[in-house]
MARLO-720221 format. One record per residue (C-alpha): residue number from 1; residue in one letter; x, z, y. Coordinates in steps of 0.25 Angstrom, whole numbers, plus 5000, padded with zeros to 4 digits. Layout:
<rs>
{n NUM; res A; c1 X; c3 Z; c2 Y} $
...
</rs>
This chain:
<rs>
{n 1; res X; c1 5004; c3 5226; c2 5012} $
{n 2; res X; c1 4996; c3 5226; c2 5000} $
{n 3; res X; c1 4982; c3 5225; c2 5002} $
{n 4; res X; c1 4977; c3 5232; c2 4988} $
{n 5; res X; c1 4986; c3 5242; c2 4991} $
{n 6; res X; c1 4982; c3 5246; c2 5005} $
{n 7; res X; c1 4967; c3 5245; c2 5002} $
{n 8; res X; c1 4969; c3 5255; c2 4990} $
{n 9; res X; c1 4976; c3 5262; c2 4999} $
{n 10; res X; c1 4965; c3 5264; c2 5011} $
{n 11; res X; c1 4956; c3 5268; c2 4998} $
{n 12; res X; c1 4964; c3 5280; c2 4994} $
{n 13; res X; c1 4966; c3 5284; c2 5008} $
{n 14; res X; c1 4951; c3 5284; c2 5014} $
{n 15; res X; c1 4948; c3 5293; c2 4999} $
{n 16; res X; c1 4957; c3 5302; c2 5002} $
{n 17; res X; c1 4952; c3 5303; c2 5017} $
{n 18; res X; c1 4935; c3 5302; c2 5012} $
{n 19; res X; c1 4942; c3 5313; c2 5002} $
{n 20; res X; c1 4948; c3 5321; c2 5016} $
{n 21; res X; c1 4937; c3 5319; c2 5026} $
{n 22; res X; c1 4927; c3 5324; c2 5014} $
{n 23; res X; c1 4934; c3 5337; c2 5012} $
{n 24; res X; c1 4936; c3 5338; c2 5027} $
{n 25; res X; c1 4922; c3 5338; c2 5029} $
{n 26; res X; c1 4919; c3 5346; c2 5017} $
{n 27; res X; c1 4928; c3 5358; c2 5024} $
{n 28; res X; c1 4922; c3 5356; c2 5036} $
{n 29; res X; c1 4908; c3 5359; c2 5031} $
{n 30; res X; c1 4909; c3 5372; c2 5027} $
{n 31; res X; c1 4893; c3 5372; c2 5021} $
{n 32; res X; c1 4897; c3 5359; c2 5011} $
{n 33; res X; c1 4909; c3 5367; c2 5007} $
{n 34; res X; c1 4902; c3 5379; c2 5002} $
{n 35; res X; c1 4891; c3 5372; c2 4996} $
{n 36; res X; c1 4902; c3 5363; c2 4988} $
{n 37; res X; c1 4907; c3 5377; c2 4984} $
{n 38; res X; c1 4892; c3 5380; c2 4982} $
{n 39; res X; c1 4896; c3 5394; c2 4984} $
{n 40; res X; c1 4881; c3 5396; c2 4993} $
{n 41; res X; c1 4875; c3 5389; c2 4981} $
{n 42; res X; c1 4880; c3 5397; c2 4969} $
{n 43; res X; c1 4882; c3 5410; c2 4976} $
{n 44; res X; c1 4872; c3 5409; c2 4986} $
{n 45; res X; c1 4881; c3 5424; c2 4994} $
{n 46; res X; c1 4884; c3 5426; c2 5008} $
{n 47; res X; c1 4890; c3 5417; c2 5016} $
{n 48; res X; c1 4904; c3 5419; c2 5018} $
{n 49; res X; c1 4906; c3 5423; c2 5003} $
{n 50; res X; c1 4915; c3 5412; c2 4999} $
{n 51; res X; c1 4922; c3 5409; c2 5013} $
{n 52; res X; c1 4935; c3 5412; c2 5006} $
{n 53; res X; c1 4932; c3 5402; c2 4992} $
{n 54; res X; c1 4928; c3 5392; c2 5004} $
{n 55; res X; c1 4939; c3 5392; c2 5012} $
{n 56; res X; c1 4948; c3 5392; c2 4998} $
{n 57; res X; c1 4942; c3 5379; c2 4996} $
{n 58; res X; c1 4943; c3 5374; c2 5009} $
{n 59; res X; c1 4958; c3 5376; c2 5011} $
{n 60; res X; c1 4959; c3 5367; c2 4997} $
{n 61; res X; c1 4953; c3 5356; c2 5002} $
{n 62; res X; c1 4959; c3 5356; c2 5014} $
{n 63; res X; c1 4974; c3 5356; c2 5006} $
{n 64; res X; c1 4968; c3 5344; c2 4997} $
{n 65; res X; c1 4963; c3 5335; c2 5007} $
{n 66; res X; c1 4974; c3 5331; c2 5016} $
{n 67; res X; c1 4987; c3 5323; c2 5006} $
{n 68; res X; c1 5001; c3 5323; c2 5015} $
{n 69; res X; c1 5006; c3 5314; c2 5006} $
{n 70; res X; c1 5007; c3 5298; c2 4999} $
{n 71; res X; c1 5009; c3 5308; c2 4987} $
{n 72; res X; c1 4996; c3 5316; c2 4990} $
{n 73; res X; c1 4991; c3 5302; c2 4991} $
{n 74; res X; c1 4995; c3 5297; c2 4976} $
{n 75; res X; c1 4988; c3 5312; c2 4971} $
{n 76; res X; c1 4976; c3 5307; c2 4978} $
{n 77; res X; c1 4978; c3 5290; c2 4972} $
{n 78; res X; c1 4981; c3 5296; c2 4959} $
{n 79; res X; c1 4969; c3 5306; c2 4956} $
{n 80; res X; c1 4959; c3 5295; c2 4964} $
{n 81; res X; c1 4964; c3 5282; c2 4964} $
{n 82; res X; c1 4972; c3 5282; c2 4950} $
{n 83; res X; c1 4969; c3 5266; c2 4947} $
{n 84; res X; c1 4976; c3 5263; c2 4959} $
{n 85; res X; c1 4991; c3 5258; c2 4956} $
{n 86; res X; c1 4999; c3 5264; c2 4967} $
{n 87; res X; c1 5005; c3 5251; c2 4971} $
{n 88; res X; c1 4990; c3 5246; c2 4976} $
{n 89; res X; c1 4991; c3 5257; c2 4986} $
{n 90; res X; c1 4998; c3 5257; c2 4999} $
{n 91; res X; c1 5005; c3 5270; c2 5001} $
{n 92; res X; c1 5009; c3 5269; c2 5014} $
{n 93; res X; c1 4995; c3 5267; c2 5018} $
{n 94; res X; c1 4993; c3 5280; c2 5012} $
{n 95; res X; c1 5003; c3 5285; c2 5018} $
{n 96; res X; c1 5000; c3 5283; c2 5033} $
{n 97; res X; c1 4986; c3 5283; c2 5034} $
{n 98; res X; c1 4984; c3 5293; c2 5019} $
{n 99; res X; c1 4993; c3 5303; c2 5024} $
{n 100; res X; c1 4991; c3 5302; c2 5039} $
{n 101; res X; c1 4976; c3 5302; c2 5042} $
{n 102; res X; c1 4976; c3 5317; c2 5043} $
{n 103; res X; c1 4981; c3 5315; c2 5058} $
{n 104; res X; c1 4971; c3 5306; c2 5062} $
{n 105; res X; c1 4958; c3 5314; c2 5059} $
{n 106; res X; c1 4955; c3 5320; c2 5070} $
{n 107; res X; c1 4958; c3 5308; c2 5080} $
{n 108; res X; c1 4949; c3 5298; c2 5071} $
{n 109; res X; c1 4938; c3 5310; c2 5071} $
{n 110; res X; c1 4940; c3 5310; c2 5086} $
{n 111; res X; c1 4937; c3 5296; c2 5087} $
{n 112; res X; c1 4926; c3 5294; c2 5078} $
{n 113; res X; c1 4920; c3 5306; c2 5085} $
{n 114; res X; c1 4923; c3 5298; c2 5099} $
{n 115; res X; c1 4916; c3 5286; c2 5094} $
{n 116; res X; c1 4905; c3 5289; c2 5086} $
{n 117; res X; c1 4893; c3 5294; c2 5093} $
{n 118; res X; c1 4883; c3 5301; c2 5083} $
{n 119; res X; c1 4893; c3 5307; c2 5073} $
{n 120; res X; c1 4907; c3 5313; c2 5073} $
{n 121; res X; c1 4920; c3 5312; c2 5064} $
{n 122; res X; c1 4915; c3 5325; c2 5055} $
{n 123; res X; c1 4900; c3 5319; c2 5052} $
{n 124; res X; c1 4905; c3 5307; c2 5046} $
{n 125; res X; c1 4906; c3 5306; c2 5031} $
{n 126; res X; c1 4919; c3 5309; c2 5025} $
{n 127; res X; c1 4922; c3 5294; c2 5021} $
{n 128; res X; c1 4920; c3 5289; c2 5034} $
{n 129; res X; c1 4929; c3 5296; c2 5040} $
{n 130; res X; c1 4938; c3 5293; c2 5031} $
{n 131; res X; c1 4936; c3 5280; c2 5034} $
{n 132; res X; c1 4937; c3 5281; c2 5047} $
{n 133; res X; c1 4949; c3 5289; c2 5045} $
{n 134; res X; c1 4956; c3 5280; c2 5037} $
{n 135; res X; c1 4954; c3 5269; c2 5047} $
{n 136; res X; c1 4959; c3 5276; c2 5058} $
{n 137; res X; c1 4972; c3 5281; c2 5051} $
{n 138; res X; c1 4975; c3 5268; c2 5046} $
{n 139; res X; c1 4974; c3 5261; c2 5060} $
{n 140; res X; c1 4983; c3 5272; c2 5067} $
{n 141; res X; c1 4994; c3 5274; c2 5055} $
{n 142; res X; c1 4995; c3 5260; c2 5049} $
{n 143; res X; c1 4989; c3 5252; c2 5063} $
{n 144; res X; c1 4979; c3 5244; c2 5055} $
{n 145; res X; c1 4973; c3 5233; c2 5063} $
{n 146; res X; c1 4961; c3 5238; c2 5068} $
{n 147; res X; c1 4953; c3 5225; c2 5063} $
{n 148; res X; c1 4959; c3 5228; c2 5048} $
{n 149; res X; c1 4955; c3 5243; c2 5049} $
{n 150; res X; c1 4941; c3 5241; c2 5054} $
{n 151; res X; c1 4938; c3 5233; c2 5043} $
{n 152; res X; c1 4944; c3 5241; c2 5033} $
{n 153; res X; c1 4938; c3 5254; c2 5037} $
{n 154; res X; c1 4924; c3 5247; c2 5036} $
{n 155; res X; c1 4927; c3 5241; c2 5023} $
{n 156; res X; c1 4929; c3 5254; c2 5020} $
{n 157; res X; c1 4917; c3 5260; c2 5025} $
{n 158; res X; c1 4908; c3 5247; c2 5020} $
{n 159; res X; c1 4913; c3 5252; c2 5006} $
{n 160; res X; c1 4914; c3 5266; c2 5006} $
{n 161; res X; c1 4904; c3 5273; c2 5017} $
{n 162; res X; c1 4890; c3 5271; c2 5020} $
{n 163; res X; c1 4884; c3 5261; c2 5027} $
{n 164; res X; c1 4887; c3 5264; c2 5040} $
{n 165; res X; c1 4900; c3 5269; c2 5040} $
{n 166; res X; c1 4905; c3 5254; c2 5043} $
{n 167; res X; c1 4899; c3 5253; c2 5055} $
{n 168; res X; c1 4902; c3 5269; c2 5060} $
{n 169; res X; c1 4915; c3 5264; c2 5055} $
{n 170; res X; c1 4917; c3 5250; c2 5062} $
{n 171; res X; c1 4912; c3 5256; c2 5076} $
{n 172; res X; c1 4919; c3 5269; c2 5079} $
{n 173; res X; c1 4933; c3 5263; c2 5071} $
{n 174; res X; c1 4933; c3 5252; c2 5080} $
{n 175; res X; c1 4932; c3 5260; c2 5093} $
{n 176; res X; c1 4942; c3 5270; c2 5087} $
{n 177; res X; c1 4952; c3 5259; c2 5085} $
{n 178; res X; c1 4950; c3 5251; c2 5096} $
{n 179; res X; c1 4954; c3 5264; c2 5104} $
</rs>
């Protein structure tokens, strides 16, 4: 396994999934989504004016924020990560834990939910469930050892999240993976 290749390849995939949790949450939320139309704002009307515009807008997220596809996948590489050489990235990690995560997000929101005591899945920012996310579909499709994972997943966090997304991170993953 190439080292380079899998690492840029865990990069592009937790972007695409901060990118997914973030419009997710973003159509769950349905005051954030009229104030990013700013319809209230500009129009200040009656409610219910723009359901149909809203809704428009809703159902074009929702077909732009799952990819089915490696192919989706280069799209993605290509309009986001275009100084990467396609050799430095490891496909098949893409495509088993890229393609895949979509049927494990319920089951990892159940678990964070089961473990964390203050907080559930849908409260947390959109990068650490990504992350968390990330980590747990890597450990059920490509089996990574669970030492490896942990301390990838906090590197991530570390680098990318607040300052106490390692720790949430390094409690509730451990408990979830030592299940």
């Amino acid at each position: 396994m190439n080292i380079r290749a899998r690492i840029n390849a865990r990069k592009i995939v937790l972007s695409y999934l901060y990118q997914h949790c973030f419009f997710v949450n973003l159509l769950l939320q349905d005051k954030m989504l009229t104030e990013s139309l700013f319809i209230d704002y500009i129009f200040k009307t009656d409610k219910g004016m723009y359901d149909e515009e809203k809704e428009k807008l809703k159902e074009q997220i929702r077909t732009h924020i799952v990819l089915y596809t490696v192919e989706d996948f280069k799209e993605f590489i290509d309009c986001f990560f275009d100084e990467r050489a396609i050799e430095d990235i490891d496909f098949d990690y893409i495509a088993k834990v890229g393609i895949n995560f979509t049927k494990y997000i319920d089951e990892i929101a159940e678990k964070v939910n089961t473990y964390a005591q203050t907080f559930q899945y849908i409260q947390m920012d959109p990068l650490d469930q990504a992350i968390f996310l990330l980590g747990y579909v890597e450990r059920k499709e490509l089996e990574t050892p669970k030492e490896v994972l942990l301390n990838e997943m906090i590197e991530l966090a570390k680098r990318y999240s607040d300052e106490g997304a390692p720790k949430l991170l390094n409690g509730i993953m451990h408990k979830i993976v030592n299940e």
